[in-house]
C-alpha positions as CSV (number, residue, x, y, z in Angstrom):
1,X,0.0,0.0,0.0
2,X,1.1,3.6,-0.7
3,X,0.9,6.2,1.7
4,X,1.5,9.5,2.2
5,X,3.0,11.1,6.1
6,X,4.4,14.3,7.3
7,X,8.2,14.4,8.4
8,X,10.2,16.8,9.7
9,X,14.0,17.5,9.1
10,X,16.2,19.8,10.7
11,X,17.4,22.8,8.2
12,X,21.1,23.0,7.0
13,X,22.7,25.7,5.3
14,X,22.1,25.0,2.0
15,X,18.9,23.5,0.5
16,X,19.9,20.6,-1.6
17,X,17.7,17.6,-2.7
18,X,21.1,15.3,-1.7
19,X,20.9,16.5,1.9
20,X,17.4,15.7,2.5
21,X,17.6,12.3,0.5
22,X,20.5,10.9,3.0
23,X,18.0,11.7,5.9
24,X,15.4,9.3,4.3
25,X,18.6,7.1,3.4
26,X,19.4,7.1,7.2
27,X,16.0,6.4,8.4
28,X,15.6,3.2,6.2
29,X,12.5,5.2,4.0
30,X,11.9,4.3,0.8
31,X,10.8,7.5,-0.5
32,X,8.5,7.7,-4.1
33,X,8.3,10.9,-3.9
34,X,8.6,14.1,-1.5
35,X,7.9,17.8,-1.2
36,X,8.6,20.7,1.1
37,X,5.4,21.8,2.5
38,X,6.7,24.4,4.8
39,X,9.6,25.9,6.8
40,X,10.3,27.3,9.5
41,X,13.4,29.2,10.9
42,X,14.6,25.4,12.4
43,X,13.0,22.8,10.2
44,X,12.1,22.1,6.8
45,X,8.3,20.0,6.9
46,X,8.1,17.3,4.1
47,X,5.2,15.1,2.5
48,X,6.6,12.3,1.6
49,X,5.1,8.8,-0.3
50,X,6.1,5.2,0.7
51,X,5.3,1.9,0.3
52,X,4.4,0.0,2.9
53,X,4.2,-3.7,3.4
């Protein structure tokens, strides 16, 4: 089944698609796709799509 949740990751410096694909990377997701919802001054707030078994 596909799904979508919200997620939270902390900001870095720079906003690059790499840095945010490691954190999934890290966390074991299998993303299908993702998308920055919001931000705030700390965090970036994601959508992202996965499978789930």
């Amino acid at each position: 089944m596909i799904t979508t949740k919200p997620v939270k990751i902390k900001k870095s410096k720079e906003l690059k698609s790499e840095y945010i694909e490691s954190f999934f990377k890290t966390e074991g997701l299998d993303i299908l796709r993702w998308a920055i919802t919001d931000s705030d001054d700390d965090f970036f707030y994601l959508s992202i799509a996965i499978v789930l078994d």
